[in-house]
MOPAC internal coordinates of N, CA, C and O (Angstrom, degrees):
PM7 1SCF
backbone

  N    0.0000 0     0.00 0     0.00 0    0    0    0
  C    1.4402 1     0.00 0     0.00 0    1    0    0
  C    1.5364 1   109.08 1     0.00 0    2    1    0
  O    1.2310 1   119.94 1   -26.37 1    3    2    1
  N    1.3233 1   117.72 1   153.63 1    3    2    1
  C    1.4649 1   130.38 1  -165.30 1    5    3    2
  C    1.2440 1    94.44 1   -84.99 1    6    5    3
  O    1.2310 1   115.07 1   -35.25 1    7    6    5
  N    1.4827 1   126.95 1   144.75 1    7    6    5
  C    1.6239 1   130.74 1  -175.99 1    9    7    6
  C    2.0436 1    91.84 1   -96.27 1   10    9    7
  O    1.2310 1   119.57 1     7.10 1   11   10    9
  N    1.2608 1   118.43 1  -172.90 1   11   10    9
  C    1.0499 1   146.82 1  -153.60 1   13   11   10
  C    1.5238 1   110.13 1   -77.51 1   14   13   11
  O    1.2310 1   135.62 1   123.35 1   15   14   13
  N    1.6183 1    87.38 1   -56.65 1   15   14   13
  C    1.5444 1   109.05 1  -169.98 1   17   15   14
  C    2.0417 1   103.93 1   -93.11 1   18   17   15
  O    1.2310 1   120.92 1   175.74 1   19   18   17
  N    0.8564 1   115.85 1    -4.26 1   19   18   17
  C    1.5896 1   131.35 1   172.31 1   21   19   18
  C    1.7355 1   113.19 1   -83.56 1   22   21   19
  O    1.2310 1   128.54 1   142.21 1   23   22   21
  N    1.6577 1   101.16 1   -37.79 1   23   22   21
  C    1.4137 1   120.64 1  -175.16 1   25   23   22
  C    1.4516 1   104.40 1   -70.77 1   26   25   23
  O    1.2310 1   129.53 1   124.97 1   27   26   25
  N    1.2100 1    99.24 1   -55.03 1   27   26   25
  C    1.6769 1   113.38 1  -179.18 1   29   27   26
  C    1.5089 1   117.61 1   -65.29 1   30   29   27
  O    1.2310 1   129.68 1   132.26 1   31   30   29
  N    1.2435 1    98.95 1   -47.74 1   31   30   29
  C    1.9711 1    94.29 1   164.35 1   33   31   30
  C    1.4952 1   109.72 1   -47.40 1   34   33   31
  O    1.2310 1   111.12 1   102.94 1   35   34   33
  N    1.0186 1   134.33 1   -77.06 1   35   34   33
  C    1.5634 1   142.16 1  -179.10 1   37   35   34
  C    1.1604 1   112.06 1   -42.22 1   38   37   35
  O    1.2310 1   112.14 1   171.45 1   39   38   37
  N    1.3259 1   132.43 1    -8.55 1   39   38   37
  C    1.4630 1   156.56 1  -162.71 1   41   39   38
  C    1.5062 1    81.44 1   -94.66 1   42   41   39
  O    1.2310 1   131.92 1    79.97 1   43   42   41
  N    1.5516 1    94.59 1  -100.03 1   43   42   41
  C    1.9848 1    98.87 1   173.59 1   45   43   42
  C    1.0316 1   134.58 1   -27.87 1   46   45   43
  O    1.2310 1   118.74 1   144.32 1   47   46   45
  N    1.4032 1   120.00 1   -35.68 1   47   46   45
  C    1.7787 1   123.93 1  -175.42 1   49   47   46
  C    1.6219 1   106.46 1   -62.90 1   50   49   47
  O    1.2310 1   128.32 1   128.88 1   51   50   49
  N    2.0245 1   101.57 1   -51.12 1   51   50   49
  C    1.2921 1   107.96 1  -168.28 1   53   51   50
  C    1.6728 1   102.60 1   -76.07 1   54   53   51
  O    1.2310 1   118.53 1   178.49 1   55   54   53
  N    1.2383 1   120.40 1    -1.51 1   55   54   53
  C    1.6893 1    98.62 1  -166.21 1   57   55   54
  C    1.7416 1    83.43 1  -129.83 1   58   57   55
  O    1.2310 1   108.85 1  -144.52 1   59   58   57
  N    1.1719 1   138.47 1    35.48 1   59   58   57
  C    1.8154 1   156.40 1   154.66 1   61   59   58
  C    1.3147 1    81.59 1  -100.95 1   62   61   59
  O    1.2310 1   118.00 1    90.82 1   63   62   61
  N    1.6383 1   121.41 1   -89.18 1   63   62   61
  C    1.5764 1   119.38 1  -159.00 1   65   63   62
  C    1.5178 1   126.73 1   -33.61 1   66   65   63
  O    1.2310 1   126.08 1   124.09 1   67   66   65
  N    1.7776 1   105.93 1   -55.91 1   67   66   65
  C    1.4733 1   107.86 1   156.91 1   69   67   66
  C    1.5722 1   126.11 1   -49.17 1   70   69   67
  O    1.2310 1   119.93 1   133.93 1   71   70   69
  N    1.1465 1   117.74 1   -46.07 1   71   70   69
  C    1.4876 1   119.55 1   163.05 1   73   71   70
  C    1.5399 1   139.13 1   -41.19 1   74   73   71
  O    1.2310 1   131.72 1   151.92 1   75   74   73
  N    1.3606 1    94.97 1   -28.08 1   75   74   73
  C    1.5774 1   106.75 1  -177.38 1   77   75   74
  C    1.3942 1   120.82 1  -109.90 1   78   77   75
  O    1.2310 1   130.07 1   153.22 1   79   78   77
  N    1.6812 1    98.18 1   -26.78 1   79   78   77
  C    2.1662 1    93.82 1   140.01 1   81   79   78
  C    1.2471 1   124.41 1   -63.93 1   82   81   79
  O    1.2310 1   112.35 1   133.00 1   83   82   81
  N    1.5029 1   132.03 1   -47.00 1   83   82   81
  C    1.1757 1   111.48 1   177.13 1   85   83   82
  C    1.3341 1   122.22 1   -52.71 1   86   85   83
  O    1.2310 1   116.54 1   148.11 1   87   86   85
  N    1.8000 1   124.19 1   -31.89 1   87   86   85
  C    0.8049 1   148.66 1  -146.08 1   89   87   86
  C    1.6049 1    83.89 1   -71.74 1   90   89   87
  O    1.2310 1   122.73 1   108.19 1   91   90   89
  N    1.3174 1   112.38 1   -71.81 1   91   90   89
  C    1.6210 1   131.27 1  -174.13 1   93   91   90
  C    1.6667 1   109.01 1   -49.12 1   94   93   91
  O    1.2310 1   124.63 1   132.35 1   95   94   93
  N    1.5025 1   108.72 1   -47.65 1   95   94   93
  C    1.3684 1    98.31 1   169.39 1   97   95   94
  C    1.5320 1   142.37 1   -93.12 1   98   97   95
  O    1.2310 1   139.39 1  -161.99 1   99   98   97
  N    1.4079 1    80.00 1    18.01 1   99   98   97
  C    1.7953 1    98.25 1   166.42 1  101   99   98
  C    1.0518 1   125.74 1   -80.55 1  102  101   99
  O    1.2310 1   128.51 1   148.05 1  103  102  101
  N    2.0156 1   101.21 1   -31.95 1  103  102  101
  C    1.5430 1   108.96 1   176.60 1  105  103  102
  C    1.0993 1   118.10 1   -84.67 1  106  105  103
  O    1.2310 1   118.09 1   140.83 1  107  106  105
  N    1.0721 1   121.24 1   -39.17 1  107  106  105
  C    1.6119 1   136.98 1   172.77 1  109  107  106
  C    1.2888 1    93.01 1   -54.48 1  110  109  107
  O    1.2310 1   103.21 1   130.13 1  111  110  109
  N    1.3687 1   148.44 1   -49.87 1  111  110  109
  C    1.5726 1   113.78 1   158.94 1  113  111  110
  C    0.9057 1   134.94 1   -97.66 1  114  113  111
  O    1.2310 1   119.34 1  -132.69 1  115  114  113
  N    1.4004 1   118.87 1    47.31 1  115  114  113
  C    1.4022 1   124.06 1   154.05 1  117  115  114
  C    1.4966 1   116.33 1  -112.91 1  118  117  115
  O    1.2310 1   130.55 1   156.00 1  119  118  117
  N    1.5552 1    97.25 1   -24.00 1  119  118  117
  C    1.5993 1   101.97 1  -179.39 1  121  119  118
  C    1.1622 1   104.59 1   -92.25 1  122  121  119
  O    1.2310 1   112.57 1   135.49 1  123  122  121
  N    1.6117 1   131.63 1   -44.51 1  123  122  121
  C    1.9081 1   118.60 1  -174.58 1  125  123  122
  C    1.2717 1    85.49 1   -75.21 1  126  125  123
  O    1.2310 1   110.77 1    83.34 1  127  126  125
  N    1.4093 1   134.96 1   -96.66 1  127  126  125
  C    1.2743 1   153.89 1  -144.30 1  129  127  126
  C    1.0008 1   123.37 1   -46.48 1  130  129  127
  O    1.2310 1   112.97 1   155.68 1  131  130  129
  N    1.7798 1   130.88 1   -24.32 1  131  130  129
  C    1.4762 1   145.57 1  -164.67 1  133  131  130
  C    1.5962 1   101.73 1    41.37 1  134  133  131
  O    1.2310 1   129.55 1  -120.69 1  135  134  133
  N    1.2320 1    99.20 1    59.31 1  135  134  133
  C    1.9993 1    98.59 1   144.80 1  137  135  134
  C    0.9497 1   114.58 1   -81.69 1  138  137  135
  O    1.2310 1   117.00 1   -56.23 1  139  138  137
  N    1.3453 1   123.30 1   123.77 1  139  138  137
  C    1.1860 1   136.41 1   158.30 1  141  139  138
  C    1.3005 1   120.36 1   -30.63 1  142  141  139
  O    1.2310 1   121.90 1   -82.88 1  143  142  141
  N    1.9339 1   113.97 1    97.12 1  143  142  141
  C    1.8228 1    89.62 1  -175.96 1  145  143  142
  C    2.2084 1   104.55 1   -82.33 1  146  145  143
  O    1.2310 1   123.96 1  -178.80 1  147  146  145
  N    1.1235 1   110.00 1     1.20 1  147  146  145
  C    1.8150 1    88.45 1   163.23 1  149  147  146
  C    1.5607 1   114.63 1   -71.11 1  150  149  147
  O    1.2310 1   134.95 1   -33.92 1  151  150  149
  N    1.6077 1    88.68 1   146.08 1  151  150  149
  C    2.0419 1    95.42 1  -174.88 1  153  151  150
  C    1.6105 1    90.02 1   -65.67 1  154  153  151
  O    1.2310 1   115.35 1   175.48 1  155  154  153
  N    0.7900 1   126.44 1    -4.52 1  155  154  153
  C    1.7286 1   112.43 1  -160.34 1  157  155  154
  C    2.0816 1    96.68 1  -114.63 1  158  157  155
  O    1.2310 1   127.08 1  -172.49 1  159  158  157
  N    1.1369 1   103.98 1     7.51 1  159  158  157
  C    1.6473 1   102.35 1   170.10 1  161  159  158
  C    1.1568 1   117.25 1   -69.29 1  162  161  159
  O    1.2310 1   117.05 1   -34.37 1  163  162  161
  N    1.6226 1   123.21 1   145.63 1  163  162  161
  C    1.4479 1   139.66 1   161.86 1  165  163  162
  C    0.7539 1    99.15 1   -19.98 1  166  165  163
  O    1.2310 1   116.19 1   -25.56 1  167  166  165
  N    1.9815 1   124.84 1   154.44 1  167  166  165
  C    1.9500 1   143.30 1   165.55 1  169  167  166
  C    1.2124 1    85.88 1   -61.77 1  170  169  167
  O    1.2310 1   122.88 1   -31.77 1  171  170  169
  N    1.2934 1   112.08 1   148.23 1  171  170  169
  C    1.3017 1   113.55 1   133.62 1  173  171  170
  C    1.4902 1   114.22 1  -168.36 1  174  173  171
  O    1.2310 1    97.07 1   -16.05 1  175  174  173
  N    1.6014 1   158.31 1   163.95 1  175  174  173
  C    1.1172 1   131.83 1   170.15 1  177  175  174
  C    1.1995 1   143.46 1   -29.30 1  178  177  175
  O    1.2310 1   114.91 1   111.98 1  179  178  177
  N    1.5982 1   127.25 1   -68.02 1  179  178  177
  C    1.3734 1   149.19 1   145.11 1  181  179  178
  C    2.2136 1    88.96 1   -23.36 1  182  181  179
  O    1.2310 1   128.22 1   107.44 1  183  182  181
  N    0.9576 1   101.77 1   -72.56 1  183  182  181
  C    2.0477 1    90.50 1  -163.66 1  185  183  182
  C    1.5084 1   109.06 1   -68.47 1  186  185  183
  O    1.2310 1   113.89 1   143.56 1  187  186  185
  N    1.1416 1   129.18 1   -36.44 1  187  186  185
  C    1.4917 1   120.39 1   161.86 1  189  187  186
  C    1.7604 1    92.85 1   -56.70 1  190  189  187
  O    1.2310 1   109.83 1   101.05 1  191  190  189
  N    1.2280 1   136.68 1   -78.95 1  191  190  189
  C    1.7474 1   108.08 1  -173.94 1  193  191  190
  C    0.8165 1   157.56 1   -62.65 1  194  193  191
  O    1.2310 1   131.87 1  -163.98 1  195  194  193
  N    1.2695 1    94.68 1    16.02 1  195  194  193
  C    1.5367 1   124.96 1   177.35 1  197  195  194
  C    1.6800 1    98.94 1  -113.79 1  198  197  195
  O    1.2310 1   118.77 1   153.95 1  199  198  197
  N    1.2156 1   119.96 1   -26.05 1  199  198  197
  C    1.6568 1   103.76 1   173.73 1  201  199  198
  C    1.5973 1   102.34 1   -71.15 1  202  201  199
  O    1.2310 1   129.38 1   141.79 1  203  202  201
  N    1.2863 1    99.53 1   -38.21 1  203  202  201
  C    1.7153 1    99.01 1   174.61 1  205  203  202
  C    1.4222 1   126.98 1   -41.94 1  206  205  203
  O    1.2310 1   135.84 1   115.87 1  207  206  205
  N    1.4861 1    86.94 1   -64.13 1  207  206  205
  C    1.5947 1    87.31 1   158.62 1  209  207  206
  C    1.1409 1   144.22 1   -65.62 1  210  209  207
  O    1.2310 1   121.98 1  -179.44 1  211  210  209
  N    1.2113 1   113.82 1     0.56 1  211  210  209
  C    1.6946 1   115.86 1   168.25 1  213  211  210
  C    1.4500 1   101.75 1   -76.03 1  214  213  211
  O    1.2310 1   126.18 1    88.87 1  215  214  213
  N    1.0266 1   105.72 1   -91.13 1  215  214  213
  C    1.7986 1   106.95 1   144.01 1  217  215  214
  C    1.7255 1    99.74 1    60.11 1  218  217  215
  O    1.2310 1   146.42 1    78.07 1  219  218  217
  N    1.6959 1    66.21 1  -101.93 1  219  218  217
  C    2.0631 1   101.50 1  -159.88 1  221  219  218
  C    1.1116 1    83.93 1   -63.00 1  222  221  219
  O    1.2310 1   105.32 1   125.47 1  223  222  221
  N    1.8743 1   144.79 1   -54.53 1  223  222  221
  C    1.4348 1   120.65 1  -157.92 1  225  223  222
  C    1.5487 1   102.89 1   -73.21 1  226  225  223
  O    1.2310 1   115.57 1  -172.84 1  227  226  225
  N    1.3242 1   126.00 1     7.16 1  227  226  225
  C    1.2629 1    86.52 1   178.47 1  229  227  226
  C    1.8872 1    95.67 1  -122.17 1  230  229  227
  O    1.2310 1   119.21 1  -162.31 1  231  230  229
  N    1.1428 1   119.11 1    17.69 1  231  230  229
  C    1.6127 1   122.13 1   156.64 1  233  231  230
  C    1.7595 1    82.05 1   -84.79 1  234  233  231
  O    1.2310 1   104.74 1    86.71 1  235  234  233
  N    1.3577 1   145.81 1   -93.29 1  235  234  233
  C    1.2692 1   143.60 1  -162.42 1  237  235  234
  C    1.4241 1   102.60 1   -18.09 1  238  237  235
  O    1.2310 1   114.61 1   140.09 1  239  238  237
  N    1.2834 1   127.81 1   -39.91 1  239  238  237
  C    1.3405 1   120.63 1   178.18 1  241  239  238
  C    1.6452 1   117.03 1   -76.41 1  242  241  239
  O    1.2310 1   134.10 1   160.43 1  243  242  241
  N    0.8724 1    90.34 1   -19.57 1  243  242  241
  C    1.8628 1    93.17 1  -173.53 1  245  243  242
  C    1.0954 1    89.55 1   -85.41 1  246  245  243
  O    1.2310 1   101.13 1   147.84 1  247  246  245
  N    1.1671 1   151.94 1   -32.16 1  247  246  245
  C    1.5904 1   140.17 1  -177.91 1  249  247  246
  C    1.4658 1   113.62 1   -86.14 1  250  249  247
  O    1.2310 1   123.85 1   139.79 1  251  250  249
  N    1.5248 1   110.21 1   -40.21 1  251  250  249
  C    1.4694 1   104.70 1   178.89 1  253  251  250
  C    1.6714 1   118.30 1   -60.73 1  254  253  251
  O    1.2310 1   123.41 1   135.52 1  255  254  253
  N    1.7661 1   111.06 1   -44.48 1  255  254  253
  C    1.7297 1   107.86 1   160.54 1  257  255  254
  C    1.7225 1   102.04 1   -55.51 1  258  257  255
  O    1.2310 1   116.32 1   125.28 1  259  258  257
  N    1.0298 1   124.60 1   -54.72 1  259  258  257
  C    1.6498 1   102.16 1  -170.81 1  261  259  258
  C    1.7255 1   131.31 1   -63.59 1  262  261  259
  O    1.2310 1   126.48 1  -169.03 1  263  262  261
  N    1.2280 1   105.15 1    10.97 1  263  262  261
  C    1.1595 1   146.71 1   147.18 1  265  263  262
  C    1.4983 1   144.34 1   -76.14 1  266  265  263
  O    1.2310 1   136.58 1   153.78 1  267  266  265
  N    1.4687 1    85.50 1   -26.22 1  267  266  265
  C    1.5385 1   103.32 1  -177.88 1  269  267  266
  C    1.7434 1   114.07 1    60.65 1  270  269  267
  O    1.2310 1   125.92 1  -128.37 1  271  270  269
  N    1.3555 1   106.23 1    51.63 1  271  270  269
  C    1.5308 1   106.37 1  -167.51 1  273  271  270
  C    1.5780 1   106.28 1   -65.58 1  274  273  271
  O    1.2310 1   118.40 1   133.50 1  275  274  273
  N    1.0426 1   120.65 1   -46.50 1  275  274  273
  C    1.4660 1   124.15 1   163.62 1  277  275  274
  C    1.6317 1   114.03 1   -18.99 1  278  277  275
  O    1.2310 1   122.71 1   125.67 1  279  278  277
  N    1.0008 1   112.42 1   -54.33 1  279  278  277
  C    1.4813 1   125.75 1  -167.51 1  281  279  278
  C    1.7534 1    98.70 1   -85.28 1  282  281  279
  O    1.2310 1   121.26 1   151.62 1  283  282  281
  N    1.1385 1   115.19 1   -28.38 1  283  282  281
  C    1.3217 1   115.66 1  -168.15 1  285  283  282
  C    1.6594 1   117.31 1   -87.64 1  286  285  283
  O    1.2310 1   127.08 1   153.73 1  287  286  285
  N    1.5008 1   103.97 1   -26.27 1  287  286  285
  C    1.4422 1   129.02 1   172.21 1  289  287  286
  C    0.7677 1   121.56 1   -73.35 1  290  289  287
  O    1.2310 1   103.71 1   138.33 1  291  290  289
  N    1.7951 1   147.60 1   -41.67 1  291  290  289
  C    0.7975 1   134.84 1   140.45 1  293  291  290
  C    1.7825 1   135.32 1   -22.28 1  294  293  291
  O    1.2310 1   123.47 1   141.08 1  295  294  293
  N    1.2891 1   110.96 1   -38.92 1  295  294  293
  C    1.6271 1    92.39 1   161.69 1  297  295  294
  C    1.5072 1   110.89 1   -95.80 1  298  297  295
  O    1.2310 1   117.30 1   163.29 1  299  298  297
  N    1.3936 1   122.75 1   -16.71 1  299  298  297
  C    1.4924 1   110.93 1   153.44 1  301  299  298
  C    1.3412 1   138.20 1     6.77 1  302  301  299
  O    1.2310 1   109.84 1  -137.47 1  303  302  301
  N    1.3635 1   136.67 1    42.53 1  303  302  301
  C    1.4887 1   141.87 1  -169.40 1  305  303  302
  C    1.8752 1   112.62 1   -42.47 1  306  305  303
  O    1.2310 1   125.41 1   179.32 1  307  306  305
  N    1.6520 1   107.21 1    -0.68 1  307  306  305
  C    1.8808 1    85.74 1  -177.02 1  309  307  306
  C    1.6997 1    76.48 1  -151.64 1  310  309  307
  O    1.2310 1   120.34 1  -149.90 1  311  310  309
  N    1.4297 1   116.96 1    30.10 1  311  310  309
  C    1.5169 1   111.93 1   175.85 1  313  311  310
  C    2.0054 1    92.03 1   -77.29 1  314  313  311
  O    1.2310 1   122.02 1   -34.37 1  315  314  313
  N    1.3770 1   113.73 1   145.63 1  315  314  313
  C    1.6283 1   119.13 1   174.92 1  317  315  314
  C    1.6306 1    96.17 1   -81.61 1  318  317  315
  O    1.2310 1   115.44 1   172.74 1  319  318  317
  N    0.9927 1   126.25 1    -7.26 1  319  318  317
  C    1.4852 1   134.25 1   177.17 1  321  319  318
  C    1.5861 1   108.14 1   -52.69 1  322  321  319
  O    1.2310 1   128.47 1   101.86 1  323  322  321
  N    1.4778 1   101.30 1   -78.14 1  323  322  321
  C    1.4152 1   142.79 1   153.37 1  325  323  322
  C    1.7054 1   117.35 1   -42.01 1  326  325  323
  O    1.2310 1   123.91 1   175.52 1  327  326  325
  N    1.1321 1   110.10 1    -4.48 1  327  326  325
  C    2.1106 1   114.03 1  -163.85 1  329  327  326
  C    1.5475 1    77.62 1  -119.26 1  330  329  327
  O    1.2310 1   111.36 1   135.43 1  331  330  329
  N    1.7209 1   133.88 1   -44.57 1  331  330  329
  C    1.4518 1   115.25 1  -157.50 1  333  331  330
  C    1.3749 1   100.45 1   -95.52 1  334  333  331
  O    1.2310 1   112.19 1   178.96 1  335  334  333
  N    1.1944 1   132.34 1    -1.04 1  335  334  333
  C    1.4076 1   132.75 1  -173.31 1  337  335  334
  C    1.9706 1    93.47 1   -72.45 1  338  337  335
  O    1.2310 1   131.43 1   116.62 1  339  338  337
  N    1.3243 1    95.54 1   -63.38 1  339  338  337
  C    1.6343 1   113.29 1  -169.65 1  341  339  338
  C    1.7094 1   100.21 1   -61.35 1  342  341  339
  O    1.2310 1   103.37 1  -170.11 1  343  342  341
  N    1.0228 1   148.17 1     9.89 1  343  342  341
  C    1.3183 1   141.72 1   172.51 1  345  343  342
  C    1.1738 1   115.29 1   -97.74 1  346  345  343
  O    1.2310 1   120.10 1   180.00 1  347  346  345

């Protein structure tokens, strides 16, 4: 059986991984597509999917603190957290 702190890593990995697509496809529509990144921009496709995507990153965030990602990131070996410290 999976221990506590094993559960919760896999917790973080899968809800980091989701995080950093949205992350990628947030920019990608702001940079190809010109969505508007203000919440207060014109409808348009690209900005409705990008409100979407705020969205999910910020349920992804409510799970990653319930996780205690903070604590978990730190040993993070490819966290950018952890990459800008060492620069």
């Amino acid at each position: 059986m999976v221990d506590d702190t094993a559960r919760d890593r896999a917790i973080y990995h899968a809800l980091k991984a989701a995080d950093e697509v949205a992350a990628a496809l947030q920019t990608h529509l702001i940079e190809e597509h010109g969505a508007g990144p203000e919440r207060a921009a014109p409808r348009s496709p690209s900005t409705n999917s990008l409100k979407l995507l705020r969205q999910a990153r910020e349920r992804l965030g409510t799970g990653l603190r319930a996780v205690q990602a903070d604590h978990i990131a730190e040993s993070d070996e490819i966290s950018l957290r952890n990459q800008q410290r060492t620069s």
